[in-house]
C-alpha positions as CSV (number, residue, x, y, z in Angstrom):
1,X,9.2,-14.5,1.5
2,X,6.2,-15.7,1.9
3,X,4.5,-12.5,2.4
4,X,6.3,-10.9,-0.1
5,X,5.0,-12.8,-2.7
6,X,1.1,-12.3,-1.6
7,X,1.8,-8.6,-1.5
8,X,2.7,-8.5,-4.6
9,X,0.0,-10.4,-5.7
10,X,-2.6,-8.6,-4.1
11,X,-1.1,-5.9,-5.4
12,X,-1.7,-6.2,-9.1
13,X,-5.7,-7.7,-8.1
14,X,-6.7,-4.6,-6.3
15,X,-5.1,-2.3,-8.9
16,X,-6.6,-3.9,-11.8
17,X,-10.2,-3.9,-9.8
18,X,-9.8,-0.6,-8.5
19,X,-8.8,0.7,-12.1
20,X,-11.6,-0.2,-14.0
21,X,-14.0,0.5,-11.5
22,X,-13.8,4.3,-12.0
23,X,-15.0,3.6,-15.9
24,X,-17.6,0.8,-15.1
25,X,-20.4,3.5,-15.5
26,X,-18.5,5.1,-18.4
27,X,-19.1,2.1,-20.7
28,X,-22.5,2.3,-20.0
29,X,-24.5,4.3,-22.2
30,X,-28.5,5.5,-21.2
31,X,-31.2,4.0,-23.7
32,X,-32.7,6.9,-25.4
33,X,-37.0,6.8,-25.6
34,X,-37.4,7.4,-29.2
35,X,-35.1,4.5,-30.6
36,X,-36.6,2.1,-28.7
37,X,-39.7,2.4,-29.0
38,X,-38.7,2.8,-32.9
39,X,-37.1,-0.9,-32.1
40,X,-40.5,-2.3,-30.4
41,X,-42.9,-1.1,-32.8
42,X,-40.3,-2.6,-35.8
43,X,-40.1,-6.1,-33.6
44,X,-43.9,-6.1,-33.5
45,X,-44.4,-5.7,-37.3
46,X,-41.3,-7.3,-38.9
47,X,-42.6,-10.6,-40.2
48,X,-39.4,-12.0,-38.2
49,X,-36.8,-10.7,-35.8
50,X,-34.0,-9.3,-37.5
51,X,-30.6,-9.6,-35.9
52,X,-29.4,-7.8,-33.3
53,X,-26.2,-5.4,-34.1
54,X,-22.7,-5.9,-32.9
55,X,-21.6,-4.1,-30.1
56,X,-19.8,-1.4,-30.3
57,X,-17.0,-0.1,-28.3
58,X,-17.0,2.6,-26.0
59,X,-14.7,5.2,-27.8
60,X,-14.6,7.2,-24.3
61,X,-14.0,4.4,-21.6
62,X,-11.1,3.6,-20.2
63,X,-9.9,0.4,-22.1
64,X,-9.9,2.9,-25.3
65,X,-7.7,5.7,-23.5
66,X,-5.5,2.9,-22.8
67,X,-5.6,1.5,-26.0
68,X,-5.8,4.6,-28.3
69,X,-5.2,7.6,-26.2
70,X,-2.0,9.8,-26.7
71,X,1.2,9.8,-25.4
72,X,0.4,11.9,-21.8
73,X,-2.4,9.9,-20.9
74,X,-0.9,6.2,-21.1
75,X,2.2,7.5,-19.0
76,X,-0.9,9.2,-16.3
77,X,-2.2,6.1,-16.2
78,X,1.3,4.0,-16.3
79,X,2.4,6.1,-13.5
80,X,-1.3,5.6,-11.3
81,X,-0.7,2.0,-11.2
82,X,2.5,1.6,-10.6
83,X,1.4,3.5,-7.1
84,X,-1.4,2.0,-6.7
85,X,0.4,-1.6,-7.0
86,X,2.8,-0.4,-4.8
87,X,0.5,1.2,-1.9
88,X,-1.4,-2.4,-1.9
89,X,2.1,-4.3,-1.8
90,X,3.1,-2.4,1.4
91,X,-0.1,-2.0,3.1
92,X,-0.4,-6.2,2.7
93,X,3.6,-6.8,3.4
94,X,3.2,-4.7,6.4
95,X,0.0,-5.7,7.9
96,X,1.8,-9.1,8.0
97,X,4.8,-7.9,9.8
98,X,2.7,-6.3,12.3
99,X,0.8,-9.0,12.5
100,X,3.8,-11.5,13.2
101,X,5.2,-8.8,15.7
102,X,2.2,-8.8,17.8
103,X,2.0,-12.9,18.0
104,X,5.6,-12.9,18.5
105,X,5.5,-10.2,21.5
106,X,2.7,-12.7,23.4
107,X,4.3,-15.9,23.1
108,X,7.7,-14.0,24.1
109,X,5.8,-12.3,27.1
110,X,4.2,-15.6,28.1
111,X,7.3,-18.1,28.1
112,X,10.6,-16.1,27.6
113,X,11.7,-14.5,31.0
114,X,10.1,-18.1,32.8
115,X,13.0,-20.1,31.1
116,X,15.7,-21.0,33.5
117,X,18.2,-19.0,31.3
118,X,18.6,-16.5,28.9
119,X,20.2,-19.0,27.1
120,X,17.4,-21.4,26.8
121,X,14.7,-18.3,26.5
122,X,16.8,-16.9,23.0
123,X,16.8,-20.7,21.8
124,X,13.0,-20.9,22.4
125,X,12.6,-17.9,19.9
126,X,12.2,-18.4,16.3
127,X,15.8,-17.6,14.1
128,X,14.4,-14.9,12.1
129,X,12.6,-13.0,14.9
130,X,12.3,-9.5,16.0
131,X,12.7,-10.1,19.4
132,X,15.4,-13.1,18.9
133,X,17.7,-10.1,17.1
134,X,16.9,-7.9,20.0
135,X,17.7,-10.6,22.8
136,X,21.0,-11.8,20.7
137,X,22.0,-8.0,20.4
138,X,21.7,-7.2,24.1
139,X,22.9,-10.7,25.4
140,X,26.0,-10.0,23.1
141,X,26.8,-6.8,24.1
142,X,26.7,-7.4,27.5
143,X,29.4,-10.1,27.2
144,X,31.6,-8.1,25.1
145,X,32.7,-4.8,26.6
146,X,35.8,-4.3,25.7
147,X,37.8,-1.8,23.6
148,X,40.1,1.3,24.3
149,X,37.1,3.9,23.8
150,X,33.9,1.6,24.9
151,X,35.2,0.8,27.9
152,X,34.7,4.7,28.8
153,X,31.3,4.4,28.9
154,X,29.7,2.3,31.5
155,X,28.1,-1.5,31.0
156,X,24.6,-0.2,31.5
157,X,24.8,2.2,29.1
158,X,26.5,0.2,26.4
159,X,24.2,-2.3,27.0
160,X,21.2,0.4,26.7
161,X,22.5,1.8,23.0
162,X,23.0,-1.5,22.1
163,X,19.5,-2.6,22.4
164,X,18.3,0.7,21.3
165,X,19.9,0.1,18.3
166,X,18.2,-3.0,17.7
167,X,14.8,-2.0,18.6
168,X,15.4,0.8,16.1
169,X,16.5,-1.0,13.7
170,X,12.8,-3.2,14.1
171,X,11.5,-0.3,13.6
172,X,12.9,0.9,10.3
173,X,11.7,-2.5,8.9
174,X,8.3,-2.2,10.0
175,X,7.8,1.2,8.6
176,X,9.3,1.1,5.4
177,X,7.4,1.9,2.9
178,X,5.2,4.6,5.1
179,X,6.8,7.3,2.8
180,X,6.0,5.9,-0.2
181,X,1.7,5.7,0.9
182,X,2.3,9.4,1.8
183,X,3.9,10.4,-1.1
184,X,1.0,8.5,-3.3
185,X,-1.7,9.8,-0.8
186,X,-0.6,13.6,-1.7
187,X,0.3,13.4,-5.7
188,X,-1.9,11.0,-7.0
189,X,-4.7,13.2,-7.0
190,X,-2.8,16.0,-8.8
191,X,-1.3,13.1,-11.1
192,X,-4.6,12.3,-12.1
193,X,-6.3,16.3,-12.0
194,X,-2.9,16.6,-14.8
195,X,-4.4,13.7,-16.9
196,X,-7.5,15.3,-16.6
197,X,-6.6,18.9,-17.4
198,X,-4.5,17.2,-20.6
199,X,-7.7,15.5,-21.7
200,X,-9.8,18.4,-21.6
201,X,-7.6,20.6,-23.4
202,X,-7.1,18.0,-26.3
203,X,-10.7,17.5,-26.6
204,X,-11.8,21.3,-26.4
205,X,-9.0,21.6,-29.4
206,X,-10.0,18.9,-31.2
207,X,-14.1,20.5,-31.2
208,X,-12.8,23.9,-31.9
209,X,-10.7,22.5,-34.8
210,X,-14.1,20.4,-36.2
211,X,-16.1,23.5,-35.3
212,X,-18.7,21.6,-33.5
213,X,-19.9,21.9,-30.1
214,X,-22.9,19.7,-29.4
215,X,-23.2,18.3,-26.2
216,X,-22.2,14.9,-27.5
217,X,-19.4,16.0,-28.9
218,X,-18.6,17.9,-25.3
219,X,-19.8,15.2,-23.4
220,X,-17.9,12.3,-24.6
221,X,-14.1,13.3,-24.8
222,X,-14.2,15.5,-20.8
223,X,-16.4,12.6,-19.5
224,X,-13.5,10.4,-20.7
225,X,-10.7,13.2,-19.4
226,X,-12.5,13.1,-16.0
227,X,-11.6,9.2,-15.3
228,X,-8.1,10.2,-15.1
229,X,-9.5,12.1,-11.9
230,X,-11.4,9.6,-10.6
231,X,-8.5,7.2,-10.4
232,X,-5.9,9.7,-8.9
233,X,-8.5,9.7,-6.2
234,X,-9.1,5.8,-6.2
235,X,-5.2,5.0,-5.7
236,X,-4.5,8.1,-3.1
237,X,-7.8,7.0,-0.2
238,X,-6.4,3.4,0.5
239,X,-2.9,5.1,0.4
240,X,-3.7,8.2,2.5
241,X,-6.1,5.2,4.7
242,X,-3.6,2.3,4.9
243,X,-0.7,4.8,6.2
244,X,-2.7,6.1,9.2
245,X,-3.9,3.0,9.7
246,X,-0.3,1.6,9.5
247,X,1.4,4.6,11.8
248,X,-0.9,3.3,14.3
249,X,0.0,-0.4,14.4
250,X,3.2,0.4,14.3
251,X,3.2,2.5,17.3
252,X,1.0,-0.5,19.2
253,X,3.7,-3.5,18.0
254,X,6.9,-0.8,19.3
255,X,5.4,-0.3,22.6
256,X,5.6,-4.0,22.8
257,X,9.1,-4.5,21.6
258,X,10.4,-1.6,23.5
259,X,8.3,-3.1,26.6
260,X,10.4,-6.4,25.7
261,X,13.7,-4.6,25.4
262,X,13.4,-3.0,28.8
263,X,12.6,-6.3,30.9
264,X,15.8,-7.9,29.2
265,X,18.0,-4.9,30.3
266,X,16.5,-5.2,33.7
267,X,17.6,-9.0,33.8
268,X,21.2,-8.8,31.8
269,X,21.7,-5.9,35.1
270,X,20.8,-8.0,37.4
271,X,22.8,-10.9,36.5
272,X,25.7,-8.8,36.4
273,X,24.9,-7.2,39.7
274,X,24.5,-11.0,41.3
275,X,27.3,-12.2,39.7
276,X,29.3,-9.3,41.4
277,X,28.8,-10.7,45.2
């Protein structure tokens, strides 16, 4: 729950940071020569400083699209960060659970199969671990085989499907939400080139309609259109990143569950092979 809860808080701080970022240099605007050295020879002769204007807000940065833009561009950017909150939820949520697997799989490795019985070694585990479930699962089915059609398929390989069933089931937790960091890695760029494309169009419209084409009429409204780019590309690198990075944790932490899984079928046979003589 725990984890859960940080997720989702990290979440919403790294989409917020990385959704302004793209517009940080947006909002600034380049001092031009001419004006201020209009400005310095005024400050040298006034007879005292006047006051400096108000500031005036960007009509091109991303707080006004937000604020002000039309209907297409609010649901672009709606639809950015709700990936991009989601892609940081998963990445933290599952860089825990990997995390916790891999402490798990030492202490398990260093203390389970040195009890004096699988008993003791499953009451040594934590209740809400991975390799508790698994140990449980096996144990379990080794000490119920019974049933008109299971009992046509040998104790070994019951006990086998059973545990592969569990370890699978592991598995599925620790990579949900892998699809989801794909699917954001490969549309959120095209999400955001769409919100561009729109923006573009509306501006070229909206100078053909004034009839004027000056570069700061041109300038302003695509510079504008073009953060819709830059954030499809800022939510879809952590995504595309985080699930590689992901895919191949996941594969280290199974090795060591399946690893686990093995040694306890080795033991639950041998115990029925000794209790056989």
């Amino acid at each position: 729950m725990i984890s859960r809860i940080t997720g989702f808080l990290a979440a919403i701080a790294m989409a917020a940071t990385l959704a302004v970022s793209p517009a940080h240099a947006q909002d600034q605007k380049p001092a031009d020569a001419a004006s201020a050295a209009v400005v310095e020879d005024t400050a040298a002769t006034a007879p005292a400083a006047a006051a400096a204007p108000a500031k005036q807000d960007n009509p091109y940065s991303l707080a006004n699209i937000v604020a002000h833009g039309n209907v297409v561009d609010q649901v672009v950017l709606f639809i950015l960060a709700i990936m991009s909150m989601g892609s940081w939820y998963i990445l933290v949520v599952r860089l825990w659970d990997t995390s916790k697997l891999q402490s798990e799989a030492k202490e398990v490795r260093a203390s389970f199969f040195k009890k004096a019985s699988l008993a003791d070694g499953v009451k040594a585990l934590k209740e809400e671990s991975a390799f508790r479930y698994i140990a449980t699962t096996a144990i379990e089915a080794s000490e119920h085989h019974e049933g008109a059609l299971t009992e046509n398929i040998d104790h070994s390989s019951w006990v086998t499907m059973n545990v592969d069933r569990a370890v699978a089931d592991v598995n599925t937790k620790i990579s949900a939400g892998l699809g989801f960091l794909a699917t954001v890695g490969s549309t959120a760029p095209f999400i955001g080139l769409f919100g561009t494309v729109w923006g573009i169009l509306n501006a070229l419209t909206a100078i053909g309609v004034a009839g004027q084409a000056s570069i700061d009429k041109v300038a302003g409204p695509v510079g504008a259109a073009l953060i819709m780019t830059a954030i499809g590309l800022v939510v879809a690198v952590p995504a595309v990143l985080g699930y590689n990075w992901l895919v191949n944790r996941n594969k280290t932490v199974m090795a060591l569950v399946r690893s686990f899984a093995g040694d306890l079928h080795g033991v639950l046979m041998g115990n029925r092979a000794v209790a056989k003589r």
